[in-house]
C-alpha positions as CSV (number, residue, x, y, z in Angstrom):
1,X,-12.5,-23.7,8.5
2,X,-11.1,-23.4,12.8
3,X,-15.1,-23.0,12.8
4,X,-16.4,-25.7,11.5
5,X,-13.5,-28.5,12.5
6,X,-11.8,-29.1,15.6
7,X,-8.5,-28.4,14.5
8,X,-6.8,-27.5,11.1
9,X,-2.9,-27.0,10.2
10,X,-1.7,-25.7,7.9
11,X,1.4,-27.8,6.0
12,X,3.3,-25.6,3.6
13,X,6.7,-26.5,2.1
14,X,7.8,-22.6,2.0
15,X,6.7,-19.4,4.0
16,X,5.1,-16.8,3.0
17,X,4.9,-13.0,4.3
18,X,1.5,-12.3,6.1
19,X,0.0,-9.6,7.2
20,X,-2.9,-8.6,9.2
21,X,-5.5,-5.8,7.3
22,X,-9.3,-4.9,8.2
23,X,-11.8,-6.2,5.7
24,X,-13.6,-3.3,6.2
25,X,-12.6,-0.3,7.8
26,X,-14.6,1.8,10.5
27,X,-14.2,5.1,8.5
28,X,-15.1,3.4,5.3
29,X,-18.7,2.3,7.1
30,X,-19.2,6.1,8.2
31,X,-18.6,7.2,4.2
32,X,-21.5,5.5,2.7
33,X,-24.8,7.2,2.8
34,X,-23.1,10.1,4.1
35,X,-21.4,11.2,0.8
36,X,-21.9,11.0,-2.7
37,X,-20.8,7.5,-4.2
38,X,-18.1,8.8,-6.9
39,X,-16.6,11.0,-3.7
40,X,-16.9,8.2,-1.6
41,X,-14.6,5.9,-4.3
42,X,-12.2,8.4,-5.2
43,X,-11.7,9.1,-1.6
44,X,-11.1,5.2,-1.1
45,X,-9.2,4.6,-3.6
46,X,-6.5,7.3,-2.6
47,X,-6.6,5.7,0.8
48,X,-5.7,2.0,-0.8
49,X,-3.0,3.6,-3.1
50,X,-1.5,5.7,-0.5
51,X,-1.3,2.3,1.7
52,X,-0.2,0.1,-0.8
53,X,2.5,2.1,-2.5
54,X,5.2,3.0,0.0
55,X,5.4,-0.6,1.7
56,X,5.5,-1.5,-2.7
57,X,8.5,0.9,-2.6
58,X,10.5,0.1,0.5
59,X,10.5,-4.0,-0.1
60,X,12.2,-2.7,-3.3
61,X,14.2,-0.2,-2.4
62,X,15.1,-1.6,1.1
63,X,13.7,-5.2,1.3
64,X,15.8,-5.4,4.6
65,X,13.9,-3.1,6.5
66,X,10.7,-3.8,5.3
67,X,11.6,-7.6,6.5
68,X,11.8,-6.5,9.8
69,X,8.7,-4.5,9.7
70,X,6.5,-7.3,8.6
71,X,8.4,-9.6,11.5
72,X,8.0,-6.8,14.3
73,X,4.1,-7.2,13.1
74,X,3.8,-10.9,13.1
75,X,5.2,-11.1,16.7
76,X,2.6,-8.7,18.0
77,X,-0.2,-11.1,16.6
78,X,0.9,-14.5,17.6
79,X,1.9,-16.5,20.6
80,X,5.7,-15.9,22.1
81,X,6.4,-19.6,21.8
82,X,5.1,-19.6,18.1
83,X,8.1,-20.1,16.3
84,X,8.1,-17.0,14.1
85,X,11.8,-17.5,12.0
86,X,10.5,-21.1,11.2
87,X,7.4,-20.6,9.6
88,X,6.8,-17.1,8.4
89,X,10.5,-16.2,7.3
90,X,10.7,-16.7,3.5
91,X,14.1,-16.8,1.4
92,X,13.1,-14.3,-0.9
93,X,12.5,-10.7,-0.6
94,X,8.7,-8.6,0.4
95,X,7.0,-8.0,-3.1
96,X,9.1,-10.9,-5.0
97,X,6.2,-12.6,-4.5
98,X,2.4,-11.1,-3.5
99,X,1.9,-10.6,0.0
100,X,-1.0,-12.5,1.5
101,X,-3.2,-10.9,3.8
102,X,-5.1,-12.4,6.5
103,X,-8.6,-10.7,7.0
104,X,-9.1,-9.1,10.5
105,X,-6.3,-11.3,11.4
106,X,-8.4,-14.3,11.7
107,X,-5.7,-16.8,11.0
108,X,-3.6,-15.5,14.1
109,X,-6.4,-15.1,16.2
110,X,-7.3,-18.8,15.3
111,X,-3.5,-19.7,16.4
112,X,-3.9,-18.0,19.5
113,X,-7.0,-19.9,20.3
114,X,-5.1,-23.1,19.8
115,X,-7.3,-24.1,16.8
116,X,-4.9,-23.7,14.1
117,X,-1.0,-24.1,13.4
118,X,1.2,-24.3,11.0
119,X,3.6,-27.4,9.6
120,X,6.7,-26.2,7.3
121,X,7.7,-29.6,5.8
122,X,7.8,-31.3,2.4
123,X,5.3,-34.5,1.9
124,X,6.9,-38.1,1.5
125,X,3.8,-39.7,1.2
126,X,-0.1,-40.1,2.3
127,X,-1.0,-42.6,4.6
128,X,-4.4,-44.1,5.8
129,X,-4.2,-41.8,8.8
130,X,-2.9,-38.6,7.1
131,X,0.5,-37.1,5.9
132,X,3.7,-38.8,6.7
133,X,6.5,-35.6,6.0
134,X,10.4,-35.7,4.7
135,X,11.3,-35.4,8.6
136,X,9.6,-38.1,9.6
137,X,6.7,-36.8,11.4
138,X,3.0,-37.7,10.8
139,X,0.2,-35.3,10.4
140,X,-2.9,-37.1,11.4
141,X,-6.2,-35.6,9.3
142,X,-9.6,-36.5,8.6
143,X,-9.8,-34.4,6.0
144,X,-6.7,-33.4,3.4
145,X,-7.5,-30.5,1.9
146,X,-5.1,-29.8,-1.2
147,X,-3.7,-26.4,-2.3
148,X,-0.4,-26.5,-4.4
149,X,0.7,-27.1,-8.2
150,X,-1.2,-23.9,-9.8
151,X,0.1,-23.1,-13.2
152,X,-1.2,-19.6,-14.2
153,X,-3.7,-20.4,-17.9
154,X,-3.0,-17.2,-20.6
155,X,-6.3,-15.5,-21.0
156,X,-8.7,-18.9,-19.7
157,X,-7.2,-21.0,-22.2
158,X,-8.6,-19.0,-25.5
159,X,-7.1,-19.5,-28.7
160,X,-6.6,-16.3,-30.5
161,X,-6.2,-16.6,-34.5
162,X,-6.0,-13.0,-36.3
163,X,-6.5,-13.7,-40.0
164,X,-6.5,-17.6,-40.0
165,X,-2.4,-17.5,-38.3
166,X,-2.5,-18.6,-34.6
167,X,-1.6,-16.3,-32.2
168,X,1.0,-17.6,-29.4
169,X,0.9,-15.4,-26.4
170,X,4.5,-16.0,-25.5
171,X,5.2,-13.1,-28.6
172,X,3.0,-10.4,-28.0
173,X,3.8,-7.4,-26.3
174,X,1.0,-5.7,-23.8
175,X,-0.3,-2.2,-24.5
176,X,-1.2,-0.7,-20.6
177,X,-1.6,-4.2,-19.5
178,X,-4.6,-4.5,-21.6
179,X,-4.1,-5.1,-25.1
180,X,-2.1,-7.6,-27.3
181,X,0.0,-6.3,-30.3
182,X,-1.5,-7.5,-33.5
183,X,-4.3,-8.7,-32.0
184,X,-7.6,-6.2,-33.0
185,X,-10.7,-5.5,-30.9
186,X,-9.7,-7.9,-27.5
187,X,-9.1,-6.8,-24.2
188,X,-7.9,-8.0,-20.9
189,X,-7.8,-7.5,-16.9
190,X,-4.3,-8.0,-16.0
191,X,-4.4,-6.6,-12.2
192,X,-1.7,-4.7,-10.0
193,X,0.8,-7.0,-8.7
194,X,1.9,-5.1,-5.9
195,X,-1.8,-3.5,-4.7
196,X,-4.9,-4.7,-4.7
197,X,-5.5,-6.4,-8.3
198,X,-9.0,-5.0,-8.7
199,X,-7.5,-1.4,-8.6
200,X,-5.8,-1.8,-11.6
201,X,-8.9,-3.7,-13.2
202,X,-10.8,-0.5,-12.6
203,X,-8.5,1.2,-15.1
204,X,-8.5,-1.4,-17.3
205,X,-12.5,-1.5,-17.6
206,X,-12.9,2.6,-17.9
207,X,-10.0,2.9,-20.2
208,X,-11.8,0.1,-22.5
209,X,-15.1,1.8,-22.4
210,X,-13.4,5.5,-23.4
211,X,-12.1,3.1,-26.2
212,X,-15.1,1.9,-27.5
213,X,-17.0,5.4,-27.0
214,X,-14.1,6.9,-29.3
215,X,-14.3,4.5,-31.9
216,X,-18.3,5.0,-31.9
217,X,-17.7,8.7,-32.2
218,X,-15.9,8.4,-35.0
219,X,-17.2,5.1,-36.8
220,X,-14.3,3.1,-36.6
221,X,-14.3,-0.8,-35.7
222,X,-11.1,-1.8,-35.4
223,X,-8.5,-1.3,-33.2
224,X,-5.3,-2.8,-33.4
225,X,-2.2,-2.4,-31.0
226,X,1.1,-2.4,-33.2
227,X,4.7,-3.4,-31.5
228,X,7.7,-1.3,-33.5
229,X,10.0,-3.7,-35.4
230,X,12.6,-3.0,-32.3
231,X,10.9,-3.3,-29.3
232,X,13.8,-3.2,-27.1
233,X,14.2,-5.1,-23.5
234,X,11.3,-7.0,-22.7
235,X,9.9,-8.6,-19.6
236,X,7.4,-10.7,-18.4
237,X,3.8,-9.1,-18.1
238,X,4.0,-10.2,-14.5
239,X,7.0,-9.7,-12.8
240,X,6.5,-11.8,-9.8
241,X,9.2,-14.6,-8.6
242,X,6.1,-17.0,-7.5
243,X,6.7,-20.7,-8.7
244,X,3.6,-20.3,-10.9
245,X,4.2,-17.7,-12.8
246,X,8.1,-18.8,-13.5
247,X,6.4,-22.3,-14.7
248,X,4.1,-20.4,-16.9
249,X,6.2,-17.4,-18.2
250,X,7.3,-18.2,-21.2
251,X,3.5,-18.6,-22.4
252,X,2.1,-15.4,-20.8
253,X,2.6,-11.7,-23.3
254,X,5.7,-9.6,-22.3
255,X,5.6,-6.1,-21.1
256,X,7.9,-3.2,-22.0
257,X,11.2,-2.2,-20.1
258,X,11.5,0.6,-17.4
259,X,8.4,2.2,-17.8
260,X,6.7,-0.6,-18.5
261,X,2.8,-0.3,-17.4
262,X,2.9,-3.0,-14.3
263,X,5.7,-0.8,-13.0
264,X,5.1,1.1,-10.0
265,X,4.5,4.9,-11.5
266,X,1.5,3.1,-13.0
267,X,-0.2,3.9,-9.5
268,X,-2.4,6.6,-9.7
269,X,-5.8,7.5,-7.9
270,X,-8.1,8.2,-10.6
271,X,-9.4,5.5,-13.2
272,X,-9.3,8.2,-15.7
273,X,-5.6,8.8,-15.1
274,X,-3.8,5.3,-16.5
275,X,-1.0,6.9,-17.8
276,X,2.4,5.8,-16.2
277,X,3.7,9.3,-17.7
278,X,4.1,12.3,-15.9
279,X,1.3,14.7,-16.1
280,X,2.6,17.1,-18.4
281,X,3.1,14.3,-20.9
282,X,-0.3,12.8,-20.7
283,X,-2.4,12.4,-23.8
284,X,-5.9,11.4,-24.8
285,X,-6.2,7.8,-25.2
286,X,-5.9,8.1,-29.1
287,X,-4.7,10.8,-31.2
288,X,-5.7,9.6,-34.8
289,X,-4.1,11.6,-37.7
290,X,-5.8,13.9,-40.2
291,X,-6.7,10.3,-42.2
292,X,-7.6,8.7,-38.8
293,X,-5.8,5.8,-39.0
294,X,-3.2,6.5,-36.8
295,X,-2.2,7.3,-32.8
296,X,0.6,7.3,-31.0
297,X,1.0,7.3,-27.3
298,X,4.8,8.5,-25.9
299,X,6.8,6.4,-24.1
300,X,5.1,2.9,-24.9
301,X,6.6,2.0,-28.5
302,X,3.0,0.7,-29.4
303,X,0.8,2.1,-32.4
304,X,-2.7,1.9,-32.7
305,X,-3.8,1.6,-36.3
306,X,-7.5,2.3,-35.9
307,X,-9.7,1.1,-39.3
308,X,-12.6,2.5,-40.6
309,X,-15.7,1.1,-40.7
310,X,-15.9,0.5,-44.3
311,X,-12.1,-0.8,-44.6
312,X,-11.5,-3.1,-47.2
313,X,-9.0,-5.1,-45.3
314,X,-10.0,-5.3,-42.1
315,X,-8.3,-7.4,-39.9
316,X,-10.9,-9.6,-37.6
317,X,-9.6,-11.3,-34.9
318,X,-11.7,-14.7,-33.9
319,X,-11.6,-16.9,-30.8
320,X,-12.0,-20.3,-30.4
């Protein structure tokens, strides 16, 4: 936008933690052409882990420290007068909420060039002339461009009904992040929340497929994820302290306890490898009895009951 306008500020009533990353890295350019495409990925997809996990573990583990490691980083990249504690000091802790990352660290640079700032205030009201805010002052603007009041929507707003009953998200418990219990043959991309989302909708997508390829292999058309009658603690599929998810919680599925599969040993570098178990422990995605109705995964408290094609009482789950 600093492009196109003269000057734009940014008015938020909060801060937020911000950090500068490459939107493409030099060594990334020299591996394409160079290698083979699969070694190319795997290779960038360790890198992003590796990055992504320990600052994942210290906000945890330390939040303290990795405050001041995410402050020591902001004060290299903007002016000495910018008033750093005001604007980009949050209440909560790294990782409570999602980190936002500023591309090449084009929203500093803009800073420094005097063709951006940034307002933390509350609105009172809009006036002909802009913004007049809770302190007082008036933010004069041309243009008002509006960015708050996001309430996170279950699956797009689909309405799930598995044998003519309504489903309500708000009950179901997730299988890997991906699947609903009691709810046959229907998938979703529920992404990382502390890496990059579209690594973990990379597992999503080639476990689905390994799915679908095992059922083919063995004729069988539905696949139903089955909670156990005592599912134990429960918490929110996405554990983030961000006001729209804590408006919309109560509607979105629920995700197991400790080694739930949004938790951080879900972090591994190959799509093939989803499970959050160590590797001694890992299975095959199913394990269907001797009668193939049945499989069992450790650690998860979920079944799948897998029917065959010709089952009398299939379940069929419809959308509308």
């Amino acid at each position: 936008m600093t492009d196109d306008a003269e000057h734009v500020t940014m008015l938020q009533r909060s801060p937020s933690y911000l950090v500068s990353l490459p939107s493409v890295e030099s060594w990334e350019k020299a591996l394409r052409g160079k290698v083979p495409e699969n070694v190319a990925y795997s290779i960038m997809r360790w890198k992003h882990l590796l990055r992504a996990r320990p600052p994942a573990q210290l906000s945890r583990h330390a939040p303290k420290a990795m405050k001041g490691i995410l402050r020591s980083a902001l004060l290299k990249e903007l002016p000495k007068t910018f008033d750093v504690d005001t604007h980009f000091r949050p209440r909560y802790n790294p990782w409570d909420q999602r980190l936002c990352v500023v591309p090449d660290g084009n929203f500093f640079k803009a800073i420094r060039d005097g063709k951006a700032d940034v307002v933390t205030d509350t609105i009172e009201t809009f006036t002909e002339k802009g913004v007049t805010l809770a302190s007082g002052e008036e933010l004069n603007a041309d243009i008002v461009v509006t960015a708050t009041g996001l309430n996170l929507l279950g699956i797009g707003g689909i309405s799930l009904t598995v044998d003519g009953s309504d489903v309500e998200l708000g009950d179901t418990v997730a299988y890997k992040g991906m699947m609903l219990s009691g709810v046959p043959n229907f998938a979703l991309t529920v992404g990382y929340t502390n890496a990059s989302w579209t690594l973990k909708a990379d597992l999503v997508a080639g476990y689905v497929c390994r799915l679908l390829n095992h059922m083919d292999a063995r004729q069988q058309q539905i696949c139903t994820p089955v909670a156990p009658k005592v599912t134990g603690e429960t918490r929110p599929l996405i554990d983030l302290m961000s006001g729209y998810v804590l408006r919309s919680v109560e509607k979105l599925p629920k995700q197991g306890g400790a080694r739930s599969l949004a938790a951080l040993p879900e972090l591994h570098p190959r799509p093939d490898h989803a499970a959050p178990w160590p590797a001694h422990r890992r299975r095959r995605a199913f394990h269907p009895q001797a009668t193939g109705s049945y499989g069992r995964r450790p650690h998860q408290g979920l079944t799948y009951r897998i029917d065959a094609m010709r089952a009398p009482n299939a379940r069929i789950a419809s959308m509308r």
